[in-house]
C-alpha positions in Angstrom: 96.5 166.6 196.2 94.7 165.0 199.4 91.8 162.8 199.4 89.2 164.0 197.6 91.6 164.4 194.5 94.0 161.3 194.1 95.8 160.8 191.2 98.2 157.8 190.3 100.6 158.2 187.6 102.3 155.1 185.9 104.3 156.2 183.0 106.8 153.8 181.1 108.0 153.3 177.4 105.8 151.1 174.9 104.7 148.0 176.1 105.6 148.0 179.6 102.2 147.2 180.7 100.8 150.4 181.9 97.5 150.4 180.7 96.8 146.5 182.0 98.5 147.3 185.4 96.3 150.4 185.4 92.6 149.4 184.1 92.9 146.4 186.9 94.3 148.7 189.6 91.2 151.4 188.9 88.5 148.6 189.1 90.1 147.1 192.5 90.1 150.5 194.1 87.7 152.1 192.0 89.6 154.5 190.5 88.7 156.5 187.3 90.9 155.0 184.6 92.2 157.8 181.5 94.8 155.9 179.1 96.9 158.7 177.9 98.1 157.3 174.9 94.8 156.5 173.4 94.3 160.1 173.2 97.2 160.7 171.1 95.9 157.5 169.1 92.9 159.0 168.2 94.5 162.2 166.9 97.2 160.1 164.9 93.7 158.2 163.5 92.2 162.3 162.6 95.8 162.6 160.9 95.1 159.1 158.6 91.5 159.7 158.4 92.3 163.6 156.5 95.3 162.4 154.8 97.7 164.4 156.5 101.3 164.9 155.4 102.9 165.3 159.2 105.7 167.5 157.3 103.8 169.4 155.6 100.2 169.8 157.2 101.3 169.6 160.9 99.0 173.2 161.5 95.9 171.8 159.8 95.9 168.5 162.2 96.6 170.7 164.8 93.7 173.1 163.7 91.7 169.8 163.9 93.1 168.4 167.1 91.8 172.0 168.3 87.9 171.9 167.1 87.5 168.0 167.5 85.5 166.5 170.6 87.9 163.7 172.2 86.1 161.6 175.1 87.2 158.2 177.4 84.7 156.6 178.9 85.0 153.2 180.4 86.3 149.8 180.0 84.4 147.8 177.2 83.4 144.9 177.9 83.7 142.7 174.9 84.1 139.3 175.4 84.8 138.2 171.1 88.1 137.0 170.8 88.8 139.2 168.2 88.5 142.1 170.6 90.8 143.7 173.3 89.5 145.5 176.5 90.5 149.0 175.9 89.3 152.1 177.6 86.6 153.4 174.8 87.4 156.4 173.2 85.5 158.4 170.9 85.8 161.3 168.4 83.6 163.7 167.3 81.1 161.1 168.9 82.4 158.3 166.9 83.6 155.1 168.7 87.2 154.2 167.5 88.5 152.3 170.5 89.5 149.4 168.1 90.5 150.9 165.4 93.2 153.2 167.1 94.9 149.6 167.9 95.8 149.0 164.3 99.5 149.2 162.9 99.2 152.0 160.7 98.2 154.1 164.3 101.3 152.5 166.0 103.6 153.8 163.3 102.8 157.3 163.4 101.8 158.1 166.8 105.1 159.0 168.2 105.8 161.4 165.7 102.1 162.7 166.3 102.6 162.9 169.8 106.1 164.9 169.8 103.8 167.5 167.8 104.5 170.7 170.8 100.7 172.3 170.2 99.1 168.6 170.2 100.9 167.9 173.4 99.8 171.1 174.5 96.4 170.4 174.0 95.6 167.3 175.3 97.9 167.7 178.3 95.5 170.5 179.3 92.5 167.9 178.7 94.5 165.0 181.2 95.3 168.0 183.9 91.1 168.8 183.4 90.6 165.2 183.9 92.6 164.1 186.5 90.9 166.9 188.8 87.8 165.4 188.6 87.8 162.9 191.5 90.6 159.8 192.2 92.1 159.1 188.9 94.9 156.9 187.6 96.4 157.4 184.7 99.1 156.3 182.5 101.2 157.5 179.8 104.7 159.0 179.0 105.1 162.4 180.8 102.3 161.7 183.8 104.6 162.4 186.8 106.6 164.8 185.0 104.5 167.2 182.8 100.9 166.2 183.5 100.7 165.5 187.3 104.0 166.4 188.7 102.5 166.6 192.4 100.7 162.8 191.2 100.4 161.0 194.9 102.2 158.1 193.7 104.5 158.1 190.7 105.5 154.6 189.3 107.7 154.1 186.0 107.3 150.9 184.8 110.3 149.2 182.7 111.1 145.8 180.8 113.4 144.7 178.5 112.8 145.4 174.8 112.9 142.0 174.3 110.6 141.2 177.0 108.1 143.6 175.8 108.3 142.4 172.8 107.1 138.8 173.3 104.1 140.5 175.3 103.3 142.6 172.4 103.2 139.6 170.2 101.0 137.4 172.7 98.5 140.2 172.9 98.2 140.4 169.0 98.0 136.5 168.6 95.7 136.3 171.2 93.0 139.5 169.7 94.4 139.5 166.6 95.9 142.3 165.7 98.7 142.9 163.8 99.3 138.9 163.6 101.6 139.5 160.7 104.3 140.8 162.6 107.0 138.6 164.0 108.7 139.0 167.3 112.0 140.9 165.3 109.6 143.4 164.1 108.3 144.1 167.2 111.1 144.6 169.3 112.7 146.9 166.5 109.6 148.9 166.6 109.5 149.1 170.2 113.0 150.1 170.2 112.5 152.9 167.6 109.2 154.3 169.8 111.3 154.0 173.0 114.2 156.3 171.0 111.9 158.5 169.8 109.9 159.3 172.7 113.0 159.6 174.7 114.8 162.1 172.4 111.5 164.3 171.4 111.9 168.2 171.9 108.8 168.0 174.4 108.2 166.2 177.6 110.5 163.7 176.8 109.7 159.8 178.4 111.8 160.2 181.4 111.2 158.8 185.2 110.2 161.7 187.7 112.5 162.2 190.6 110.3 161.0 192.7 108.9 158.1 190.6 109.1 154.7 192.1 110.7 152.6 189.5 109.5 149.0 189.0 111.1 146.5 186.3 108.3 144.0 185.4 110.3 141.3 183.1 110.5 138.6 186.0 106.9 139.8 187.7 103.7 138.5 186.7 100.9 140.8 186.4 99.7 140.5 189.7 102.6 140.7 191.3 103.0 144.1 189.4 99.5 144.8 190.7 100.3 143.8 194.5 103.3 145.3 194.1 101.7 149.0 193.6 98.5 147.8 196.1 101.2 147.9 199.2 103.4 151.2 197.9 99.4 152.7 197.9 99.2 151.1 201.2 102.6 152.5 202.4 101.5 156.0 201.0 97.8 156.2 202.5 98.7 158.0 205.5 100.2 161.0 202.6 97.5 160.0 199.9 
């Protein structure tokens, strides 16, 4: 991919930071954003809202995965403290940006997402996407399933621990999910990170070729800077 077509990848387990290191990194360089992991939100939020069983009813989700209309469209700009600035995501022209943030979502979407025919699906939406101009995108299995020839692969990594505290800053600060201590977090982290590591399909693993960066003593702008000079270093490829 030259030019015209550039594509970022920045995968990492739960909590890493992706998506903030991403959304500020598309608006400095102008970059089409696409949070991967909000599309496997909003299908884990279709699995709640027709009261799937996931072992039983795995073909009628995927049946409705199949015929429902999934679209990201920018940043929102909400400035209410009770609000986070995701990328906006609707289904079935429904805004549920917010309310794919909740617990209940963050409970079952691993399990959703090591669904083989879901990931099938919407990997074939994020390959459609990511060939529509400069893109960065972030997610599990970007620089290994998605966008293996990616420009510039990062895998971003922090301590359980550490990405636990920032898990529960972010939900004291928008609060969400304010009932959770800092044990439960990090256990819940941990059983993601297992999970997504160990599932059957594009397992979260760093691409050969992925430039790993551990963020638990780096501020995010130094993340950011960081990644602004290895995009520098890589122009003359990119």
């Amino acid at each position: 991919m030259k030019n015209n077509n550039l594509v970022i990848a920045i995968d990492g387990p739960a909590g890493a930071g992706k998506s903030t290191i991403a959304r500020i990194i598309a608006e400095k360089l102008n970059l089409t954003y696409i949070d991967t992991g909000a599309m496997y939100r909003a299908i884990t939020w279709l699995a709640i809202q027709n009261s799937i069983d996931l072992k039983t009813q795995k073909d009628l989700l995927i049946n409705l995965a199949a015929e429902a209309k999934l679209e990201l469209e920018g940043i929102e700009k909400n400035t209410d403290k009770q609000s986070n600035s995701f990328q906006r995501v609707f289904l079935n022209d429904q805004e549920i940006t917010q309310e794919i943030r909740g617990s209940e979502i963050t409970l079952l979407v691993s399990a959703v997402s090591a669904i083989p025919e879901i990931r099938e699906q919407l990997v074939e939406m994020q390959k459609k996407m990511g060939l529509n101009g400069r893109v960065i995108m972030d997610g599990r299995d970007i620089g290994t399933v998605v966008f293996p020839e990616a420009d510039l692969k990062i895998f971003l990594v922090a301590s359980a621990e550490e990405r636990a505290k920032r898990r529960y800053q972010q939900q004291r600060k928008f609060g969400l999910n304010t009932q959770e201590n800092l044990e439960a977090i990090q256990k819940d982290l941990e059983r993601r990170d297992y999970l997504d590591a160990n599932r059957e399909v594009s397992p979260l693993r760093q691409a050969n070729d992925a430039i790993l960066i551990d963020t638990d003593n780096l501020s995010v702008p130094e993340v950011v800077q960081n990644i602004l000079n290895l995009i520098q270093i890589n122009s003359q490829k990119i």
